[in-house]
C-alpha positions as CSV (number, residue, x, y, z in Angstrom):
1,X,0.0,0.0,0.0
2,X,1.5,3.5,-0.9
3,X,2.1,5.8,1.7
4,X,1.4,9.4,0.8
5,X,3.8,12.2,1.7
6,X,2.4,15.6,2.5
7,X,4.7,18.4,2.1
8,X,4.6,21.8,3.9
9,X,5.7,25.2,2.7
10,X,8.2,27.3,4.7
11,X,6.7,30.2,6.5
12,X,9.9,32.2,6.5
13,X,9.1,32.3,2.6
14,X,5.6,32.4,2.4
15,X,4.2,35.9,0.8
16,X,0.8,35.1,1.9
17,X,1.7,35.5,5.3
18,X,3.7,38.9,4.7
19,X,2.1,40.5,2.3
20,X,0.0,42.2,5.1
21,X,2.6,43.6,6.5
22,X,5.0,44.7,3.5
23,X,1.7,47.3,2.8
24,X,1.6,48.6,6.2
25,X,4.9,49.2,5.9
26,X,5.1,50.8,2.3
27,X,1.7,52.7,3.0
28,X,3.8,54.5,5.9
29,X,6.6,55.4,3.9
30,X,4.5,57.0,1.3
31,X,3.0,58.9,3.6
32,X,6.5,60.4,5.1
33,X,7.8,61.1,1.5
34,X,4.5,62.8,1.0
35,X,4.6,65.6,3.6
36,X,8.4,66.7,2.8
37,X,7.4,67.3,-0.2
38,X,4.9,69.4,0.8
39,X,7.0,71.3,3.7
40,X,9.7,71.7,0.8
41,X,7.5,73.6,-1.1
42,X,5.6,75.7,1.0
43,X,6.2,78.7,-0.5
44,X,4.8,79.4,-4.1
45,X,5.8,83.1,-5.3
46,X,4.8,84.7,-8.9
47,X,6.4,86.9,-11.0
48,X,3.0,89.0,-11.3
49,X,2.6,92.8,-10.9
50,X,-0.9,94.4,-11.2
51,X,-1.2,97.3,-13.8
52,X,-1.1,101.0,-12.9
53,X,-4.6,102.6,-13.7
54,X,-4.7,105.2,-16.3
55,X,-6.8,108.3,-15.8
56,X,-9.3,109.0,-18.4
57,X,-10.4,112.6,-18.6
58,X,-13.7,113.6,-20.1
59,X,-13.9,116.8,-21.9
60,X,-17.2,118.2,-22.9
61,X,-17.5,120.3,-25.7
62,X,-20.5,122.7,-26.6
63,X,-22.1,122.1,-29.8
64,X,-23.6,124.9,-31.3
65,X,-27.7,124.2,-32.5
66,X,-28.4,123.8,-36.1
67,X,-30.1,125.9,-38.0
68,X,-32.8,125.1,-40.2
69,X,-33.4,127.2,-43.5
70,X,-36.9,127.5,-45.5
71,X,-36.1,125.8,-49.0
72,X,-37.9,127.4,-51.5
73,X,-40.9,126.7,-53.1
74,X,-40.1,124.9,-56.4
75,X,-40.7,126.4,-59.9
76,X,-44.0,126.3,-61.5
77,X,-44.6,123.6,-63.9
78,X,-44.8,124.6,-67.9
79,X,-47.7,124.3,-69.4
80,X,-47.1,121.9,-72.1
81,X,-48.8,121.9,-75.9
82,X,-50.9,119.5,-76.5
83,X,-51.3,118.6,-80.5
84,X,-55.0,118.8,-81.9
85,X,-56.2,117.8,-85.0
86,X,-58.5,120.0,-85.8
87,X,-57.2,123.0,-87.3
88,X,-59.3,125.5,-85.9
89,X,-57.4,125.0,-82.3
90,X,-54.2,127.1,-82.4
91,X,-51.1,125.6,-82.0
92,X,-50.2,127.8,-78.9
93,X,-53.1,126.3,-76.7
94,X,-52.1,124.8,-73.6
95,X,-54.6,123.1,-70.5
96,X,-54.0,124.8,-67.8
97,X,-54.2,123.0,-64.7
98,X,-57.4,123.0,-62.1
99,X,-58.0,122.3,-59.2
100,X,-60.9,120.2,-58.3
101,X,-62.1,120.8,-53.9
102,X,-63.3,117.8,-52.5
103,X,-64.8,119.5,-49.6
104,X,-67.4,120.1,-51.5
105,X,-70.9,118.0,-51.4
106,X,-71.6,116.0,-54.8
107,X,-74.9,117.3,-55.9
108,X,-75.8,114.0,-57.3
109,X,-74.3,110.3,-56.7
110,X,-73.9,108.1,-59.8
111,X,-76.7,105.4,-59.7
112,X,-75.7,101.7,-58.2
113,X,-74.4,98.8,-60.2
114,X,-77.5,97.1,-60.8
115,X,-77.4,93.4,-58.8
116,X,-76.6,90.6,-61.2
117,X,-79.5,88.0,-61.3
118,X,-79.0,84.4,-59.9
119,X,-79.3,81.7,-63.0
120,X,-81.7,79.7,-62.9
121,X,-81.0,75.7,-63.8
122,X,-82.8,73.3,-65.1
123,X,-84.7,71.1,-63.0
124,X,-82.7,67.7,-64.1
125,X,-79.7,69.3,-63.3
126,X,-80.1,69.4,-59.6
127,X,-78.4,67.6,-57.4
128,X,-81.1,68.1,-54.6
129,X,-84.6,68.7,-55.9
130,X,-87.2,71.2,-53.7
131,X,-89.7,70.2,-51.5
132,X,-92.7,71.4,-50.7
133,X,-92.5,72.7,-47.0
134,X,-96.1,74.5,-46.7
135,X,-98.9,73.4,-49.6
136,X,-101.6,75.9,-50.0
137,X,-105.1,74.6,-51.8
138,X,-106.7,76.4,-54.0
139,X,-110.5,78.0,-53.2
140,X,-113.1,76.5,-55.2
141,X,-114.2,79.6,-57.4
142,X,-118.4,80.1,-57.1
143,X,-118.9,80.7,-60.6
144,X,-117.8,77.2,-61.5
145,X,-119.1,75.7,-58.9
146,X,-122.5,76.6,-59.5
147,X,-121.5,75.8,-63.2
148,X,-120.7,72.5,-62.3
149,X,-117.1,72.8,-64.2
150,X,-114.0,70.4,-63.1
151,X,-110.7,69.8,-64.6
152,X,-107.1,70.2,-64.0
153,X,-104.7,73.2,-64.3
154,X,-100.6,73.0,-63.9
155,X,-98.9,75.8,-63.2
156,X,-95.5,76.3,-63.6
157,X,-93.7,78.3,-60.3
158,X,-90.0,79.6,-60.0
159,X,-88.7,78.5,-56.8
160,X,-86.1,81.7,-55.4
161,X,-83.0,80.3,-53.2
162,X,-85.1,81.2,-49.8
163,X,-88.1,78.7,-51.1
164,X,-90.6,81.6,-52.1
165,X,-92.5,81.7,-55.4
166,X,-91.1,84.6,-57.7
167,X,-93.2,84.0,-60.4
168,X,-95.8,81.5,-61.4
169,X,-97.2,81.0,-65.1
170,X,-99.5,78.6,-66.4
171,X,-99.0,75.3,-68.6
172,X,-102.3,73.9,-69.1
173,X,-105.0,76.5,-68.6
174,X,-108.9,76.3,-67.8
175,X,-110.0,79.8,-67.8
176,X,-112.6,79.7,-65.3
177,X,-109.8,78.2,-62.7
178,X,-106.8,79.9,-63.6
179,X,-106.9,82.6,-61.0
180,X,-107.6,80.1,-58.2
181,X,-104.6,77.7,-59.0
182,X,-102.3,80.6,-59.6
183,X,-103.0,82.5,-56.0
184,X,-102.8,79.0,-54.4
185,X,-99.0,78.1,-55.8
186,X,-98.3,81.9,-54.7
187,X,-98.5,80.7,-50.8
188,X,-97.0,77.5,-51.8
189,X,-93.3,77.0,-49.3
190,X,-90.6,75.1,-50.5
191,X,-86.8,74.0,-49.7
192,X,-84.9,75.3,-52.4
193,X,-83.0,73.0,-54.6
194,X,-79.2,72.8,-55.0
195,X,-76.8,72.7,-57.1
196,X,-73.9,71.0,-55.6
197,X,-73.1,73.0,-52.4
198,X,-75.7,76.5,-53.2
199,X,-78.9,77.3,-53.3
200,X,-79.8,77.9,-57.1
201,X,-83.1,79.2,-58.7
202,X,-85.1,76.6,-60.4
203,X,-89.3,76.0,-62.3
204,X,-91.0,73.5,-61.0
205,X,-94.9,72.5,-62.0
206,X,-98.2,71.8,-59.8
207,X,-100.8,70.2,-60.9
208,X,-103.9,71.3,-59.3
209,X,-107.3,69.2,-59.7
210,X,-110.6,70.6,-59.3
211,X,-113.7,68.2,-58.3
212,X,-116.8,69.2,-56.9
213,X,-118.3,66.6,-54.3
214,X,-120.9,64.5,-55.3
């Protein structure tokens, strides 16, 4: 059976075992170096010397006001000739200038542009048609009611861009109940129609139907 042989290190050698204090040591001596240098050079002087001040002196001096001289007025424009072609004018004529005062009140103002009518499309051409808001019925006129008369009469309206009636005319006509279809579609209310994003004028026809009761 082998025997086993331990072998154990010197402690005279060993660093381990000094290494503690070798730093104490060294950390001391550092220290000691350290302040003689310092003691040695204690004393820290400059070759600096601090300017003399220079006197200013401030002199004031009177400056004399300036004058101001009246220019004068400039020369008066020439009249210049003006050529003419008709020979009666002399040649000499000049326009000599005037002088107009608006101070004064204008006796009478020039009339105002007149206001440029709205157009007014075609009913296909809408892109929102009108409706009817408030419908109106027409009266029953006496004379043909004791005639005994019916029948039908369409009316043609132009619808304004507020919704009122402008202007109403009449497509198919019966003559005794004209008048009564035509002051009905006067009160008629509608919603304008548009074109695109506005309001645009635009004819539109009512039929109106008139039945006696039986």
């Amino acid at each position: 059976m082998a025997k086993h042989q331990f072998i154990y290190k010197n402690p005279q050698v060993d660093l381990k075992l000094k290494f503690r204090r070798v730093f104490e040591a060294s950390l001391v001596v550092t220290l000691l170096v350290t302040i003689l240098f310092l003691y040695s050079f204690k004393k820290f002087e400059a070759g600096y010397e601090l300017e003399k001040t220079v006197d200013v002196k401030i002199e004031t001096i009177d400056i004399p006001q300036t004058e101001q001289f009246n220019r004068p007025p400039p020369p008066a424009r020439p009249s210049i000739p003006i050529a003419s072609e008709d020979e009666d004018i002399p040649d000499e004529l000049t326009i000599e200038e005037t002088e107009i005062d608006f101070t004064q009140p204008i006796d009478e103002a020039p009339p105002p542009p007149p206001e440029e009518e709205e157009p007014i499309v075609e009913f296909y051409a809408l892109s929102e048609k009108p409706e009817v808001v408030h419908r109106v019925e027409p009266a029953y006129p006496d004379l043909a009611r004791k005639a005994g008369i019916e029948g039908m009469v369409v009316v043609k309206v132009l619808i304004g861009t507020k919704g009122d009636v402008e202007k109403v005319e009449v497509v198919k006509s019966h003559p005794m109940l004209d008048d009564a279809a035509m002051d009905a579609a006067r009160q008629f209310k509608f919603k304008p129609g548009k074109q695109r994003d506005r309001f645009v004028k635009v004819w539109m026809t009512i039929p109106f139907t008139f039945r006696l009761k039986k």
